[in-house]
C-alpha positions as a Python dict, from the first residue, in 0.01 Angstrom:
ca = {
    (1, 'X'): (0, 0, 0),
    (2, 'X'): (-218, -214, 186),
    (3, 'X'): (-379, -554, 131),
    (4, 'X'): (-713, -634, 299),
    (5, 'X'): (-662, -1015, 400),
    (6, 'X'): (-975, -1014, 540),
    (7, 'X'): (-1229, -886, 343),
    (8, 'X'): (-1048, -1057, 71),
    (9, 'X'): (-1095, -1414, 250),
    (10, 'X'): (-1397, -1275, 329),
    (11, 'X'): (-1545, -1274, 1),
    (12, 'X'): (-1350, -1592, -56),
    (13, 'X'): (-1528, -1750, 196),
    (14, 'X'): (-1865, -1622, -17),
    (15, 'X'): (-1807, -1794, -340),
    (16, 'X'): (-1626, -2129, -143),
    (17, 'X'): (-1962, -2152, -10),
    (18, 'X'): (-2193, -2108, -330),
    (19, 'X'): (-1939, -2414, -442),
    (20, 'X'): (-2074, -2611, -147),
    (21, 'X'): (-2461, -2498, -258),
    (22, 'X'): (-2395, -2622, -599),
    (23, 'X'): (-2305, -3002, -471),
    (24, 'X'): (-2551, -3161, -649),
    (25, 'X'): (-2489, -3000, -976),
    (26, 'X'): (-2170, -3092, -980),
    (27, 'X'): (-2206, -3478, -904),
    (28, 'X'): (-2435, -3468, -1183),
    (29, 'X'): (-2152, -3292, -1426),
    (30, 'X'): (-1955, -3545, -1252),
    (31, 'X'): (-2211, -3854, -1419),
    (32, 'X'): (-2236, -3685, -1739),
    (33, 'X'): (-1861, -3649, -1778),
    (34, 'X'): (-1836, -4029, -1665),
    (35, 'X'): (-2131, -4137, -1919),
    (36, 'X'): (-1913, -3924, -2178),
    (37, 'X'): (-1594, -4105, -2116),
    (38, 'X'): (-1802, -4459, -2120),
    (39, 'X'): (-1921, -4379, -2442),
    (40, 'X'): (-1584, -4295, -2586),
    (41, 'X'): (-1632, -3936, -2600),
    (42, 'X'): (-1465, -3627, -2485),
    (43, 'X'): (-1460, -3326, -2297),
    (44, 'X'): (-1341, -3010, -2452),
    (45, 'X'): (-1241, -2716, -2258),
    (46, 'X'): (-1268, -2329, -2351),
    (47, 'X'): (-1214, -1972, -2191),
    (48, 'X'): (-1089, -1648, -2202),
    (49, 'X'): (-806, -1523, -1994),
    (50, 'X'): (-753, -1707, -1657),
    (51, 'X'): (-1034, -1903, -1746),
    (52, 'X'): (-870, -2037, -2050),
    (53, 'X'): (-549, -2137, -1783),
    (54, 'X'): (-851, -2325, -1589),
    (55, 'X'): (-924, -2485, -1937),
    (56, 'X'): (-615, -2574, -2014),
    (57, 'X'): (-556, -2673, -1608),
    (58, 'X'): (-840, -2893, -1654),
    (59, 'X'): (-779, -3128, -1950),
    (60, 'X'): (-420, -3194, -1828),
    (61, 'X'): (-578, -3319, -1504),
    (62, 'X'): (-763, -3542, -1699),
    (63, 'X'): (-534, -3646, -1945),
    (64, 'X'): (-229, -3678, -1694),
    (65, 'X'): (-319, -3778, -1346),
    (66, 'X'): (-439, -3520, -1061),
    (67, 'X'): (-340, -3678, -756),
    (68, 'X'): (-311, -4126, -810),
    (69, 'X'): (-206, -4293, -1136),
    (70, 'X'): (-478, -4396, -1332),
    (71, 'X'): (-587, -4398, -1712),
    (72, 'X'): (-581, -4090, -1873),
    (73, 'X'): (-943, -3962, -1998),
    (74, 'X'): (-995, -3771, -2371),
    (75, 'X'): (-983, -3403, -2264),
    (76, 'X'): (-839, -3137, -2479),
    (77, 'X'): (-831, -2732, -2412),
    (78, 'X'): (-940, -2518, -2726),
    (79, 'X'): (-718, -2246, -2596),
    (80, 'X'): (-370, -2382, -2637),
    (81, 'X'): (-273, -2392, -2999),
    (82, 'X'): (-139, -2065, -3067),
    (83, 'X'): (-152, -2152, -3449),
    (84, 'X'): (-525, -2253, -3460),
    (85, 'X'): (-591, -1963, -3248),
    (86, 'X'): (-422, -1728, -3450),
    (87, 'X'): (-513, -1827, -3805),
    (88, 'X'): (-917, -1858, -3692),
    (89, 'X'): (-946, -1528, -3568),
    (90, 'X'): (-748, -1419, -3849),
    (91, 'X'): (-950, -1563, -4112),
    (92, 'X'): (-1334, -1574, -3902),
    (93, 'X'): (-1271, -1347, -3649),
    (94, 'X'): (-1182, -1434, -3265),
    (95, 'X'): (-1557, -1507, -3202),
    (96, 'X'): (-1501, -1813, -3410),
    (97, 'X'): (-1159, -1946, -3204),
    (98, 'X'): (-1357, -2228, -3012),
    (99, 'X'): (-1679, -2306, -3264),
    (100, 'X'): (-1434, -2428, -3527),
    (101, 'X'): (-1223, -2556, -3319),
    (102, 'X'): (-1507, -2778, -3180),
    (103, 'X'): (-1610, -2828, -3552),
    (104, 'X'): (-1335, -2990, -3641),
    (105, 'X'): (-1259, -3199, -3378),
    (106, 'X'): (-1569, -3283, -3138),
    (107, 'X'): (-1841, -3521, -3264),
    (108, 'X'): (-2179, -3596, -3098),
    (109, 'X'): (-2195, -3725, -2780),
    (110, 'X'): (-1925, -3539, -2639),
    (111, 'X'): (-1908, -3279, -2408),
    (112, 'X'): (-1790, -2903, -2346),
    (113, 'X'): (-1707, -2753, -2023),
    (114, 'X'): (-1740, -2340, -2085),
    (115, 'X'): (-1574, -2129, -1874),
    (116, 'X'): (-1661, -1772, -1836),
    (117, 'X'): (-1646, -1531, -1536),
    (118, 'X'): (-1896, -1298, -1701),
    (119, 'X'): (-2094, -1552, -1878),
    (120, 'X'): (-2109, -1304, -2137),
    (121, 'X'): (-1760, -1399, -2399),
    (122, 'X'): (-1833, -1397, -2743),
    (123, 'X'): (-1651, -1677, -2818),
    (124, 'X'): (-1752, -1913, -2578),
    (125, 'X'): (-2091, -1830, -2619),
    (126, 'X'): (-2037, -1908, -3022),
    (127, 'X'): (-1849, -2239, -2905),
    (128, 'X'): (-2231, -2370, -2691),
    (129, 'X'): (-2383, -2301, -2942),
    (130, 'X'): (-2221, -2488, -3174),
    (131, 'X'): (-2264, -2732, -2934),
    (132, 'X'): (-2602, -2743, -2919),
    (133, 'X'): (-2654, -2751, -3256),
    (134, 'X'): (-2438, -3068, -3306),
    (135, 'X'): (-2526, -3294, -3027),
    (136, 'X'): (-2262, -3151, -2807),
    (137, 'X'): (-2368, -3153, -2420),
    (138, 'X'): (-2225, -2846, -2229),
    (139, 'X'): (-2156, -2752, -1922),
    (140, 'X'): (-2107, -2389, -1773),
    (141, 'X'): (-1838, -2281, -1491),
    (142, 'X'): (-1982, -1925, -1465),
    (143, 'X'): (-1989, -1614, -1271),
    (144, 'X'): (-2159, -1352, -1153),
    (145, 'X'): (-2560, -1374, -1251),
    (146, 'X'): (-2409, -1642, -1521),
    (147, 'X'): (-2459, -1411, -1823),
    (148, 'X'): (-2600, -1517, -2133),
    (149, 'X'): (-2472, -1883, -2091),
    (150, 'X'): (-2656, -1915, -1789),
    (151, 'X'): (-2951, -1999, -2067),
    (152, 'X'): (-2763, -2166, -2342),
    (153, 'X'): (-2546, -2480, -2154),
    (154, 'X'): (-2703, -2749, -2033),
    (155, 'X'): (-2582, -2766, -1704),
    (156, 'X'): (-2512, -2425, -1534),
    (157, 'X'): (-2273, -2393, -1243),
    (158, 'X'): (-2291, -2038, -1146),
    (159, 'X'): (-2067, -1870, -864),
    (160, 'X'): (-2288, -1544, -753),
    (161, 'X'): (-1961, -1321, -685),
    (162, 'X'): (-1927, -995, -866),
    (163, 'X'): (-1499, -1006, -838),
    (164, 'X'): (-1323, -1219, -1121),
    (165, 'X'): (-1081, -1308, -877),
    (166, 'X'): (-1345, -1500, -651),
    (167, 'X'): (-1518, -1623, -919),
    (168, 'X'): (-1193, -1809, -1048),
    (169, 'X'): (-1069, -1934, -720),
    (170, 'X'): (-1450, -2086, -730),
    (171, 'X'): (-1424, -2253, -1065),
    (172, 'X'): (-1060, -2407, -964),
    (173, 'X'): (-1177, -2551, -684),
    (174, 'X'): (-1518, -2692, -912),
    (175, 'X'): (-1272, -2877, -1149),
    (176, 'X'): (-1060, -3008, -896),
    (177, 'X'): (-1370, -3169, -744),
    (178, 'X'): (-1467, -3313, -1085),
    (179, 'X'): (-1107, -3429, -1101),
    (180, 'X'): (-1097, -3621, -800),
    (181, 'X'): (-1473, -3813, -891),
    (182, 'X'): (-1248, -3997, -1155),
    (183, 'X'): (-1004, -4102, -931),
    (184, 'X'): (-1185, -4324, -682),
}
């Protein structure tokens, strides 16, 4: 067995830098988050897979502290309550796990950050446009050529790598960015 260090960092390197192309996008995420928060509203977080640990990642950044103590901000994760989960895609099918979540819970004004390597997930694609249809701004951590999302949130960050892996080292190091806009 051998690992390939560096083509691996290689390709790494690739999607780090389509992070660094996408600056501006993200300090604009960053303002919308921040004009969310002023307004008392709040983020919500969905995703499939490692994407929903980036969700999930995410909102307790927010809600606890990434690196100083400061006030928490409103962020929650659609993906972590196993009961919700379960009973949703039970009773509307697993397309439905975020959308009703996000029924329930989020209210105009507020926002949802959509994670999706492929761009393509059913239910996260259900969950925008709910959004959309309710006054929800989105945003999109996305990969590859950003799928069918890529036309649906409002603000598309798309990471142009074809291996999941990449893609989700890319979209850690996005939310960590937003993170640390909120504590300066």
């Amino acid at each position: 067995m051998a690992i390939d260090v560096a083509g691996a960092l290689s390709a790494h390197r690739e999607a780090i830098d389509a992070v660094e192309r996408l600056g501006d996008a993200l300090e604009e995420v960053a303002r919308r988050m921040a004009a969310t928060f002023e307004e008392g509203g709040s983020v919500f977080a969905c995703g499939n897979g490692g994407s929903a640990s980036d969700a999930q990642h995410f909102a307790a950044e927010l809600t606890g502290r990434y690196q100083v103590d400061r006030p928490g901000f409103p962020a929650i994760a659609l993906t972590t309550d196993s009961s919700a989960l379960t009973s949703i895609g039970n009773d509307y099918g697993f397309e439905a796990i975020f959308a009703r979540q996000l029924a329930s819970l989020a209210r105009p004004g507020d926002l949802l950050l959509a994670i999706s390597t492929s761009g393509d997930s059913a239910n996260v694609i259900r969950a925008v446009l709910h959004a959309r249809e309710h006054g929800i701004r989105s945003v999109g951590l996305l990969g590859r050529d950003g799928g069918a999302l890529a036309e649906l949130v409002d603000h598309p960050l798309i990471v142009p790598a074809d291996a999941t892996a990449r893609i989700q080292e890319a979209h850690i190091l996005m939310l960590h960015l937003l993170c640390e806009a909120f504590e300066g």
